[in-house]
ROTITI-144591 format. One line per field, with one value per residue (C-alpha): residue in one letter; y, z, x. Coordinates in steps of 0.02 Angstrom, whole numbers, plus 32768, in hexadecimal, padded with zeros to 4 digits. Layout:
% ROTITI-144591
residu = c(A_...)
Y = c(Y_...)
Z = c(Z_...)
X = c(X_...)
END
This chain:
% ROTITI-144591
residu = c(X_X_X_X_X_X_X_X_X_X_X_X_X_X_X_X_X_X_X_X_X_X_X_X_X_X_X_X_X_X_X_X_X_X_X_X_X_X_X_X_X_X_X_X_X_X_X_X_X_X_X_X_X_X_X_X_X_X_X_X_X_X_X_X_X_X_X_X_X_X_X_X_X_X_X_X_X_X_X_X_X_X_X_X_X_X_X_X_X_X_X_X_X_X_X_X_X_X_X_X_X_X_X_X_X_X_X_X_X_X_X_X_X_X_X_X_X_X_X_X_X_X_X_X_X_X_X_X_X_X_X_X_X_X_X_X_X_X_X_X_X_X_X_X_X_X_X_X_X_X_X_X_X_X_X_X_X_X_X_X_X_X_X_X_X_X_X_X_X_X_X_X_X_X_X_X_X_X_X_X_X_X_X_X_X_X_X_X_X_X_X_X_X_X_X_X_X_X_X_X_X_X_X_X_X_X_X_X_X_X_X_X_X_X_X_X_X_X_X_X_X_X_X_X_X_X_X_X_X_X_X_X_X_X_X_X_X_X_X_X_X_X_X_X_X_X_X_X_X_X_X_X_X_X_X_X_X_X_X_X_X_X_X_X_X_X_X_X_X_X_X_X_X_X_X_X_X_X_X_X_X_X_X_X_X_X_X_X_X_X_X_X_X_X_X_X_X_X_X_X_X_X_X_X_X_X_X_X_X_X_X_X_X_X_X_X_X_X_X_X_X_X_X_X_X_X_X_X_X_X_X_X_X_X_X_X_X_X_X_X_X_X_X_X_X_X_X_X_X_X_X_X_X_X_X_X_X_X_X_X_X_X_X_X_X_X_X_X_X_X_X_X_X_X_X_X_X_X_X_X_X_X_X_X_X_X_X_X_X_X_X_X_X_X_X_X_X_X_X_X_X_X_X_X_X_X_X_X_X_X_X_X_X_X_X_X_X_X_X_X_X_X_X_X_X_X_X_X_X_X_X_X_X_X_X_X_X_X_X_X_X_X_X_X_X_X_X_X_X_X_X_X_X_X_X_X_X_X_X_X_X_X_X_X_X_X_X_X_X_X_X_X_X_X_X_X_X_X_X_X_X_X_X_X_X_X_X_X_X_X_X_X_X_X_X_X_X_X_X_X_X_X_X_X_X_X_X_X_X_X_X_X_X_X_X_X_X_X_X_X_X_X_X_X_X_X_X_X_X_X_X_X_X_X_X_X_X_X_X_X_X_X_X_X_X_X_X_X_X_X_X_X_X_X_X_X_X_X_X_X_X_X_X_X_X_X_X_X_X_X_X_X_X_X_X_X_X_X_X_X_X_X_X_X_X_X_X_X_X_X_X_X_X_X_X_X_X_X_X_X_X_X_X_X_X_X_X_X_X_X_X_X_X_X_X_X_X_X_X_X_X_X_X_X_X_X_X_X_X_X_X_X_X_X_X_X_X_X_X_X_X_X_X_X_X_X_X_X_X_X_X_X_X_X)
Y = c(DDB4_DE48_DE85_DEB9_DF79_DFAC_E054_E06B_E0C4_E045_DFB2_DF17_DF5B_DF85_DED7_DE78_DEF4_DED5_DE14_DE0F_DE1E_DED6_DF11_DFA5_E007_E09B_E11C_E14F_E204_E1E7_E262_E2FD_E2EF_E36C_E3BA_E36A_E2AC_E2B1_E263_E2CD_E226_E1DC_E199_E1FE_E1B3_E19C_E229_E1F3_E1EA_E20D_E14E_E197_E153_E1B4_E177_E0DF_E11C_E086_E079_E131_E12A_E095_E104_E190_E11C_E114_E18D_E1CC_E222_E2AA_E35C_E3CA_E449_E4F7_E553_E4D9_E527_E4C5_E417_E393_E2F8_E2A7_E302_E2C2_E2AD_E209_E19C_E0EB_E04B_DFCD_DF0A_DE9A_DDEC_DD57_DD77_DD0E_DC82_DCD9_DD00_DD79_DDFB_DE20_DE65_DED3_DF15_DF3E_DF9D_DFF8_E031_E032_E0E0_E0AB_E07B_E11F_E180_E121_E18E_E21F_E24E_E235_E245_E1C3_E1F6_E1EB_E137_E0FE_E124_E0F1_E033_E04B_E06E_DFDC_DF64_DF8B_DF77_DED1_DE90_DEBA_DE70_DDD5_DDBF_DDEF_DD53_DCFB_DCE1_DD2D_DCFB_DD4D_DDB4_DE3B_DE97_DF3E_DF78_DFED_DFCA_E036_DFFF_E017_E0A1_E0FC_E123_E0AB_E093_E003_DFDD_DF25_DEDF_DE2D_DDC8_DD28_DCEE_DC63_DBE1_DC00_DBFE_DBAC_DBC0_DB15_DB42_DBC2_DBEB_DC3C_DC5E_DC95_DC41_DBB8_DC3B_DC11_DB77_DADA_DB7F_DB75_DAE7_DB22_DBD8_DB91_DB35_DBD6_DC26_DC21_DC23_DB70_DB03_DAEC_DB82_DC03_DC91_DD27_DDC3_DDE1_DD48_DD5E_DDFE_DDD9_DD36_DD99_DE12_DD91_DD48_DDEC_DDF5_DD2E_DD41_DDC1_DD48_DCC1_DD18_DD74_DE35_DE5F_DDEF_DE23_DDF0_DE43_DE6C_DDC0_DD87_DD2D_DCE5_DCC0_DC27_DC4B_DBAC_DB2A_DBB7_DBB1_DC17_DC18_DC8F_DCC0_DD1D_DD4D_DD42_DD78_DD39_DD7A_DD43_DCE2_DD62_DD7A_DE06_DE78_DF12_DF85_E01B_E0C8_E152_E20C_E295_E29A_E1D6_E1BB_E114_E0CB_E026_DFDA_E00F_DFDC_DF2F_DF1F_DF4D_DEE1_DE2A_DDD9_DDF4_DDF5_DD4C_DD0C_DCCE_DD85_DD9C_DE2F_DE0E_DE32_DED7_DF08_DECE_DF39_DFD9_DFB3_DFB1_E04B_E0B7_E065_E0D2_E15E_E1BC_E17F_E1C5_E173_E0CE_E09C_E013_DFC4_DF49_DF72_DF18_DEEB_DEB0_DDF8_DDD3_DD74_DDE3_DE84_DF16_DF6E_E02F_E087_E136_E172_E21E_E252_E25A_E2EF_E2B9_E30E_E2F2_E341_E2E0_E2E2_E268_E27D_E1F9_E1C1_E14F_E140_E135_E172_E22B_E2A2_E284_E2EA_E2A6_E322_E2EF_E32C_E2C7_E2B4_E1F5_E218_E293_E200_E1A1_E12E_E129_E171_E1CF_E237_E24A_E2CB_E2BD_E2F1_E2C6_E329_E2F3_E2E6_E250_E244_E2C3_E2AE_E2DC_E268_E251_E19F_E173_E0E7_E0A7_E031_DFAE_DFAF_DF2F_DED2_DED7_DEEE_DEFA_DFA1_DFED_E051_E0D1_E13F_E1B5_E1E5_E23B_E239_E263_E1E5_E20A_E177_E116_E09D_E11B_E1B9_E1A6_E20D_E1AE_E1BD_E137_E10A_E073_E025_DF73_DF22_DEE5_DE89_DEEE_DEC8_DF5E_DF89_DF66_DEBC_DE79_DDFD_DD47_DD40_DDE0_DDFC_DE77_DE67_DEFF_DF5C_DFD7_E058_E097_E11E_E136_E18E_E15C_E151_E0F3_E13C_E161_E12E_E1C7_E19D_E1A4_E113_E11A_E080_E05F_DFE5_DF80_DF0F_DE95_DE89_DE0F_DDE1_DD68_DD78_DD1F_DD51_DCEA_DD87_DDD3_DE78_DEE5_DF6C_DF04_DE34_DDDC_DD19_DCC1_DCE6_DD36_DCF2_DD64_DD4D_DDCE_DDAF_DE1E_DDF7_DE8D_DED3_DF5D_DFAD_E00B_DFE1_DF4D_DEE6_DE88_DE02_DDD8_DD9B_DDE3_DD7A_DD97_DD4F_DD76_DD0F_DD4C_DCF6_DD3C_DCE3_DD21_DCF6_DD21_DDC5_DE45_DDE9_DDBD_DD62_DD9C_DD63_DD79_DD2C_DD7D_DD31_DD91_DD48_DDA2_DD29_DD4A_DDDD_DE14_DEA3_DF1E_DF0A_DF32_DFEF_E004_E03D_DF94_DF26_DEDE_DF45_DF11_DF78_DFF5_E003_DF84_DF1C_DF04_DF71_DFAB_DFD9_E06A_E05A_E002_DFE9_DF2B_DEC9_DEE5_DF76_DFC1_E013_E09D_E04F_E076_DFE8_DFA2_DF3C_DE8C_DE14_DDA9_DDBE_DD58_DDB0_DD79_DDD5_DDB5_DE28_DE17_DE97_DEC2_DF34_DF8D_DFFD_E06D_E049_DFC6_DF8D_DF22_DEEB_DE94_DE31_DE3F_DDEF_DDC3_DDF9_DE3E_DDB3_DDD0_DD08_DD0F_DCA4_DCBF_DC6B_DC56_DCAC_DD41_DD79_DE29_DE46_DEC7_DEE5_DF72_DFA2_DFFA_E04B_E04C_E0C4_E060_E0F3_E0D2_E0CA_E057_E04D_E0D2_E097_E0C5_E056_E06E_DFEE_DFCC_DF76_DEC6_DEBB_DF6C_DF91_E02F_E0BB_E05B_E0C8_E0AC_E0CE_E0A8_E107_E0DD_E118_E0E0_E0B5_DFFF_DF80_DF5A_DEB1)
Z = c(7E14_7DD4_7D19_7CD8_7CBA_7CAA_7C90_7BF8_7C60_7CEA_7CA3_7CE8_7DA1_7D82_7D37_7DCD_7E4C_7DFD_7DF9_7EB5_7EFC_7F15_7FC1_7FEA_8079_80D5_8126_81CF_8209_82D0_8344_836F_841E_849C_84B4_8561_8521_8493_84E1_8482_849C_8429_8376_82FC_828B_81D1_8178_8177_80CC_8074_807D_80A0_8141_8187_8198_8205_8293_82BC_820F_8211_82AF_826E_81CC_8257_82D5_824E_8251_81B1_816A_80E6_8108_80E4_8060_8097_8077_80D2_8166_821B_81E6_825E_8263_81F4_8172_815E_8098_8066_7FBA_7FBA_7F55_7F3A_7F3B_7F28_7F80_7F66_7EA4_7E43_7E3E_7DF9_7D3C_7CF1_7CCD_7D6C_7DB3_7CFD_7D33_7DEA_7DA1_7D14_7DB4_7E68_7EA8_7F05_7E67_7E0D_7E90_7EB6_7E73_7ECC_7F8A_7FFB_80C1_8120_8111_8057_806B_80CE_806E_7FBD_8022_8054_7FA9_7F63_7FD7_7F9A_7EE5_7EEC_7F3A_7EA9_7E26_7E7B_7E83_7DB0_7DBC_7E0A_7EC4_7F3C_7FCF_7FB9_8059_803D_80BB_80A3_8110_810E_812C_8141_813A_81EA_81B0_8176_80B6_806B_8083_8027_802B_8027_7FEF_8026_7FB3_7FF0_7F69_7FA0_7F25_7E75_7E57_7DBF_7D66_7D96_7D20_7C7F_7C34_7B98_7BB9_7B36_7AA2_7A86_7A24_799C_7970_791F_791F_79E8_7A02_799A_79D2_7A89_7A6B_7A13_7AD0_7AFB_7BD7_7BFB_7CA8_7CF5_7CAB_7D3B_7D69_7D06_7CDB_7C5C_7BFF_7C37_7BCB_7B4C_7B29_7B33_7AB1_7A4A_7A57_7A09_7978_795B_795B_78DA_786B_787C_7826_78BF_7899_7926_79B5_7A5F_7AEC_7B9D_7C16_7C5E_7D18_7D73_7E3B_7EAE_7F2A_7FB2_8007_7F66_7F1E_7E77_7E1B_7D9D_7D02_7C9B_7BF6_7BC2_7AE7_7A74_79D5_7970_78BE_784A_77AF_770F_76A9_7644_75DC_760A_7624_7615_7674_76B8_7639_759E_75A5_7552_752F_74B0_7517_747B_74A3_754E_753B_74C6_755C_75D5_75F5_7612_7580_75C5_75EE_7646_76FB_7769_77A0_7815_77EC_773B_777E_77BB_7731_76B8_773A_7729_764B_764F_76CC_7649_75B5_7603_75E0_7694_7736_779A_7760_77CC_7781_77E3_77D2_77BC_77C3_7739_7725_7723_77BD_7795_7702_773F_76C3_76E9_76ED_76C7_7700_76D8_7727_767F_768C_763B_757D_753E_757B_754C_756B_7560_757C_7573_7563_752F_74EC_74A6_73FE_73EE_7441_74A8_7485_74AF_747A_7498_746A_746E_7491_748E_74B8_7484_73DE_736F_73E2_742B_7481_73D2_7418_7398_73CC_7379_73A6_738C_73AF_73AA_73B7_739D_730F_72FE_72E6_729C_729F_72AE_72D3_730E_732E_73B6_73B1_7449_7486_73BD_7393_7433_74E6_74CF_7418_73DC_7327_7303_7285_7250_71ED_7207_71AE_720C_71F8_7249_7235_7295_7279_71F1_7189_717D_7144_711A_7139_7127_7157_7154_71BF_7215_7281_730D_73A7_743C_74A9_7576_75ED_7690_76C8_766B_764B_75D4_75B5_7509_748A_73E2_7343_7285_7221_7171_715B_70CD_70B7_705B_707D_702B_707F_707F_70C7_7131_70D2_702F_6F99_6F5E_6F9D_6F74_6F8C_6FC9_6FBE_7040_7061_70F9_7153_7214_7288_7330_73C8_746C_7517_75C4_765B_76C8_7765_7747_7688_76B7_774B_773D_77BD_778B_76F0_762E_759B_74E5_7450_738F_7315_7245_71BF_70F5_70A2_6FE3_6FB8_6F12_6EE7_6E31_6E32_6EA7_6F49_6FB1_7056_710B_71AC_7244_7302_73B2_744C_74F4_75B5_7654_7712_77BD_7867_78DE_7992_79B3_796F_78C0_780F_778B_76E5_7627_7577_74C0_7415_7363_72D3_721A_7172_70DA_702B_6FED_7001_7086_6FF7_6FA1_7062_7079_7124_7182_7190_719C_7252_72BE_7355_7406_7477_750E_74E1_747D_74C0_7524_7543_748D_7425_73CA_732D_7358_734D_72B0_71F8_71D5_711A_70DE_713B_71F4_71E7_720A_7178_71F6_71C2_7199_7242_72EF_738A_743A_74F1_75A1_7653_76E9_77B0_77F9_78A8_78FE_798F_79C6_7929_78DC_7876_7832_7791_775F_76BB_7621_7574_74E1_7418_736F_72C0_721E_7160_7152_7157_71F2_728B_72C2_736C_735E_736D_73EA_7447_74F0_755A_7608_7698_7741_7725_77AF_77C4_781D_7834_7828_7841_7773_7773_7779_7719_76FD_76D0_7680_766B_7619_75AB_751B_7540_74D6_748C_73F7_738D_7380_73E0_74A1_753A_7594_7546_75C3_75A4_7605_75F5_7656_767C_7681_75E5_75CA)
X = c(2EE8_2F5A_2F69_3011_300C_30CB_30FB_3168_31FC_31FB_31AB_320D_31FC_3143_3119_3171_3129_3077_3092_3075_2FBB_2F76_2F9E_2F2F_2F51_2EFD_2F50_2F13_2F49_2F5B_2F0A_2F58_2FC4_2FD6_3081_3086_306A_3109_319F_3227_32A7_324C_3261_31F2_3173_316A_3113_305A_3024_30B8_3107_31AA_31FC_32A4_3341_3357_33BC_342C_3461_3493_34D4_3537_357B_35B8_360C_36A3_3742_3786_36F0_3718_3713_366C_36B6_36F2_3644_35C6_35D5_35CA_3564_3517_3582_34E6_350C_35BE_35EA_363E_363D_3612_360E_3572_3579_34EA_3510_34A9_3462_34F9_3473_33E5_33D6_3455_33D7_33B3_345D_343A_338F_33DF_346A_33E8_3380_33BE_33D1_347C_34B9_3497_34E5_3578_35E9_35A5_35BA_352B_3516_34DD_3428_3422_347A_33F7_3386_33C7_33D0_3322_32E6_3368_331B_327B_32B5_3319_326F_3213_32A5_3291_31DA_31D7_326F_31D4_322D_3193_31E7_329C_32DE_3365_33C2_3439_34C1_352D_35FE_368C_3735_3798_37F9_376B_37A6_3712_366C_35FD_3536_352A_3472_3462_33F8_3398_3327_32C6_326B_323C_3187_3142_30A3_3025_2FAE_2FA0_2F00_2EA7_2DFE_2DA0_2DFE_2D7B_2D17_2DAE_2D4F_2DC4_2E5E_2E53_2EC2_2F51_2F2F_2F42_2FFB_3040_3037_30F2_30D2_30AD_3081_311E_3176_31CF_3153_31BE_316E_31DD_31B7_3101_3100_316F_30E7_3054_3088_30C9_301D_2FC1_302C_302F_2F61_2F76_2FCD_2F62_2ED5_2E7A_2E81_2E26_2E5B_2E71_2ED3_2EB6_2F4E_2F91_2F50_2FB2_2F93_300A_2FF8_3098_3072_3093_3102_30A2_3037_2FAD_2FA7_2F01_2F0A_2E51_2E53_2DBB_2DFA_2D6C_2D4E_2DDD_2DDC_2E24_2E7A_2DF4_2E1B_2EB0_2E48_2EB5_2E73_2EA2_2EAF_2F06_2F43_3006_2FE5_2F34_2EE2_2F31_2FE5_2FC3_2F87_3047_30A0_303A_3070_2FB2_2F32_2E63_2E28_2EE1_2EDC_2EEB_2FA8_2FD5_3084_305E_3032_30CC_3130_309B_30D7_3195_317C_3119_31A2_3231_31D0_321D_3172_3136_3162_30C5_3070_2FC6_2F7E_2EDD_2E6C_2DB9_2D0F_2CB2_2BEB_2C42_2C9F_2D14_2D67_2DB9_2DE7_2EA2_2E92_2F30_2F3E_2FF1_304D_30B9_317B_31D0_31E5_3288_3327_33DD_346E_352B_35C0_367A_36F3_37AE_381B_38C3_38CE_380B_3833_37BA_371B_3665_35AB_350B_345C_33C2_333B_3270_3224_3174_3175_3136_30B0_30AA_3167_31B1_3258_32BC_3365_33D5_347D_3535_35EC_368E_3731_37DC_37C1_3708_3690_35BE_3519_3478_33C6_337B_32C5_32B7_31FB_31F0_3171_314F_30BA_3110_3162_31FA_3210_3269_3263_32FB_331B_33C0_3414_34D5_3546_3601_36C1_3742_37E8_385C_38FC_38C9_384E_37EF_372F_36AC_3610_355C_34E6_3425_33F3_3373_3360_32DD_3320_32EF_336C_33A8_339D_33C2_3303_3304_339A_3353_33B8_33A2_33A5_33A7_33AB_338A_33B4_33D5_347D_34A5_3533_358A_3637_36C8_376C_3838_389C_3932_39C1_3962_395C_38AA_37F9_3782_36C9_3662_35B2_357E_34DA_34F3_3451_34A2_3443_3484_345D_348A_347E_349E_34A6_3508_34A3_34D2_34CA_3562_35B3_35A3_35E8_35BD_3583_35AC_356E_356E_3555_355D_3551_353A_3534_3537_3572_356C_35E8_3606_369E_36DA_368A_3610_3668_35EE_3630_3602_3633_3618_3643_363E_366E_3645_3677_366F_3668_369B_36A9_3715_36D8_3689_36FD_3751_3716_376C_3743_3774_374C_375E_372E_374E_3727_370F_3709_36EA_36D7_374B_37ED_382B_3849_379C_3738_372C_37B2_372B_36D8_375F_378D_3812_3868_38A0_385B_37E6_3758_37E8_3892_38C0_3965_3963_391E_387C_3898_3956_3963_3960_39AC_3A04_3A2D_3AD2_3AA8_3A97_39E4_395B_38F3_3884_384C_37DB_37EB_3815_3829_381D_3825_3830_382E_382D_3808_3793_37B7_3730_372C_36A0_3681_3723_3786_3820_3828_38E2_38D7_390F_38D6_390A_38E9_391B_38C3_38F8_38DC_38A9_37DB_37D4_383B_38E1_3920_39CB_3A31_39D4_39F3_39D1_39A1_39A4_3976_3909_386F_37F6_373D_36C9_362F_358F_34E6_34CF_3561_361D_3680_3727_37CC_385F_3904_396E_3A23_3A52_3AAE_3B61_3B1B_3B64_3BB9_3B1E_3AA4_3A5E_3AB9_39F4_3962_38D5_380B_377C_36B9_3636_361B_36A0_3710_36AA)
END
């Protein structure tokens, strides 16, 4: 019986060589001859020792017997007609039968194949085939055929301007395992049964190393989920019987003692995180059923802190055997960070964002984020506290103060605001189905709208909440499903006198592919202001219509009401819609698309009038995700409106 041992470079041809019995052999040095018994006709012997052999001299001979063979270059010199220079071409014959990874693996590791672009005298043919011969035997014993034959040859065609190295593959019977066994795993007690059926290599399965290996590691981890910390499973044995063409396989398991979680147990010096923090982060809570797999997921929260650069969590013995305590020793990530983004859109000009940023100055996971944004129609200053994991996985306190300038189309604002909200938020990491937010706004805001003489200053208190689903598999890039999102907020403003009214929003998106290369995409929003009139809501929190996460084809706020002066006023509803077809290839993407919708003074949306917008946009798809760039037109564009409205972001438009 043989245990697996691959090497990690090599270690489908190690696995298959080491699935056949251990050959040893001993290499005998002959005596030395005298000069007068050596026959100098004859062939020489391999190397002793060195299980090399030389070149076979009928297939060399065979390789020298052809005419056309290219010319040495100028410099060589005078060469032996063995070390004629020619290219060549591999086929392997007889393998269209056997599994598709197997023609892979040949291609990953045959020497011929490697060098087939190179030259190569007949020598170094000879003995590529040699070594190829020796490899395809190997593939197909890790396929589970022991009794495969394979043959090499080399051809040349009669005029002598091609050569090819054909391997001829014969591979015999499949082998299949008559028996699979887990000794040891009756120490599992009542567990051992269901332990036992959770092995994925089963009598009658093909005799694969590959799946062999795949199985056993499966098998450790699986253990490790089923409550046994410290289980161990030895390297897989498996014995070959060539005359019934089956085999047997044993894998040796000490399960060791069913346990559950203890204390999380921080150690190393100067801990980030208290035990207490720890256990908020943690899925499992002392006394639940042990779960490896809650492990890694514990490893995966503490590197998304973004205070954590190594996680190794362990399990550790305790006086009572079955309860294991988690220690926690963490490798700290550097805390600050300073950032930058640029971006553009028509109708919203050049814009530039820098922040400054430090994730742990209020422990535990307290960031303080100052930040600031210049631009051609928006400038401000702000500082944010993020406080995540707060009292709960997942759960994020946020804090903020901003004061801003915006200066577009419809009016010019200066703003300062104080708000604060927690937030069950999706992330790259865990893109979570369902999130949420509940939240408190202030506002101060003195503002004019475009074309208007006078100033009016609002005071604002606003209580935004949203709820959102997502059924997409992928945050920046989804390919298939839909997302659903909702967003309320009642708002009190005072500005010579006291206005009450409700803002709502939705917005739902659906992906489908089509084939390999192609995703359909679409969008709806309606929007909803009830309770005051568009001239008693400060202009900055009405609804506005067009631009790069809007319709696009149009400036930002472009679409909707206008006043005497052809400026927009925005509204109090809106309906929206887009489609576009995502094309990828390699790295890069072209989206044409259609958007559509218009902004209405009514407080609920209508269905007509609508403006539509059209254009091609093009992706570059990074490892961070796809950084696009869209260019698009108005449709029946009228007097004043942009021939090209051009928008650029990271991630698609919806």
């Amino acid at each position: 019986m043989v245990p697996f041992q691959p090497r990690p470079a090599l270690s489908a041809l190690a696995a298959a060589a080491l699935l056949l019995p251990m050959r040893a052999a001993i290499a005998q040095t002959p005596a030395p001859q005298s000069p007068a018994s050596v026959d100098p006709a004859a062939d020489l012997a391999p190397l002793p020792g060195l299980g090399v052999d030389w070149p076979d001299p009928a297939r060399i001979d065979a390789v020298l017997a052809t005419p056309g063979q290219q010319a040495a270059p100028a410099n060589a010199g005078k060469q032996a007609s063995g070390d004629r220079i020619q290219r060549y071409r591999v086929r392997l014959e007889g393998a269209d039968d056997l599994p598709p990874a197997f023609r892979t693996r040949f291609n990953q590791l045959s020497a011929l194949v490697a060098n087939e672009s190179k030259p190569a005298n007949a020598a170094q043919l000879d003995r590529r085939a040699h070594d190829d011969e020796d490899l395809v035997r190997q593939l197909l014993r890790a396929a589970g055929y022991y009794d495969g034959l394979v043959t090499s040859k080399v051809e040349v065609a009669p005029d002598g301007t091609a050569t090819s190295v054909a391997l001829s593959v014969q591979p015999g019977p499949a082998y299949h395992f008559a028996a699979v066994t887990l000794p040891g795993l009756d120490a599992a007690g009542h567990d051992a049964d269901t332990l036992r059926a959770q092995f994925r290599v089963h009598p009658g399965d093909a005799v694969d190393a590959d799946a062999v290996l795949a199985a056993t590691v499966a098998y450790r981890a699986d253990l490790g989920r089923r409550g046994f910390p410290f289980a161990k499973v030895a390297e897989p044995q498996v014995k070959v019987d060539h005359a019934s063409h089956q085999a047997s396989l044993s894998l040796a398991v000490t399960p060791g003692p069913r346990a559950r979680f203890g204390r999380i147990v921080p150690v190393g010096p100067r801990p980030i995180f208290t035990a207490h923090h720890l256990q908020d982060i943690a899925r499992f809570r002392p006394g639940d059923a042990y779960d490896a797999g809650r492990l890694d997921d514990f490893r995966r929260a503490l590197i998304a802190t973004g205070l954590v650069s190594v996680a190794t969590i362990t399990p550790v013995t305790t006086a009572d055997p079955g309860v294991v305590d988690i220690s926690v020793r963490i490798d700290r990530a550097p805390p600050r960070t300073v950032s930058g983004q640029l971006g553009y859109g028509t109708g919203q000009g050049a814009r530039v964002a820098l922040s400054w940023e430090h994730r742990n100055l209020i422990k535990p996971e307290g960031a303080v984020t100052f930040s600031g944004v210049g631009g051609t129609q928006e400038q401000s200053l702000g500082a944010t506290l993020r406080r995540g994991n707060f009292y709960e996985r997942d759960r994020i306190l946020t804090a903020q103060v901003v004061a801003s300038h915006t200066n577009y189309d419809a009016y010019d604002a200066r703003t300062f605001t104080v708000g604060g909200s927690i937030e069950r938020q999706t992330n790259i990491i865990w893109q979570k189905e369902w999130a949420w937010s509940v939240g408190t706004e202030f506002v101060a805001t003195d503002e004019r709208e475009t074309g208007a003489p006078d100033r009016h200053t609002y005071l604002v208190a606003a209580a935004p909440s949203s709820l959102g689903y997502d059924g997409t598999d992928d945050l920046l890039n989804p390919s298939r499903g839909f997302r659903l999102a909702g967003r309320v907020s009642p708002e009190v403003s005072l500005e010579n006198g006291t206005t009450l009214y409700v803002k709502a929003q939705f917005d739902a998106s659906a992906y489908q592919p089509v084939g390999h290369h192609v995703v359909l995409a679409g969008r709806i929003r309606f929007g909803a202001l009830e309770g005051a009139s568009l001239e008693s809501i400060a202009p900055s929190r009405r609804f506005y219509s067009g631009g790069g996460g809007s319709i696009r084809g149009f400036s930002y706020q472009a679409v909707g009401p206008r006043d005497q002066y052809d400026q927009p006023i925005g509204g109090r509803s809106l309906t929206e819609f887009g489609t576009e077809v995502r094309v990828r290839f390699g790295n890069f993407g072209l989206v044409p698309f259609l958007d559509g919708g218009n902004l209405y003074r009514t407080p609920l949306p209508s269905f007509s009038s609508f403006r539509f917008g059209t254009g091609l946009g093009v992706r570059y798809y990074s490892s961070f995700g796809p950084i696009r760039v869209d260019v698009g037109t108005p449709i029946a564009r009228r007097p004043g409106e942009s021939l090209i409205g051009v928008y650029v972001s990271l991630g698609q438009a919806f």
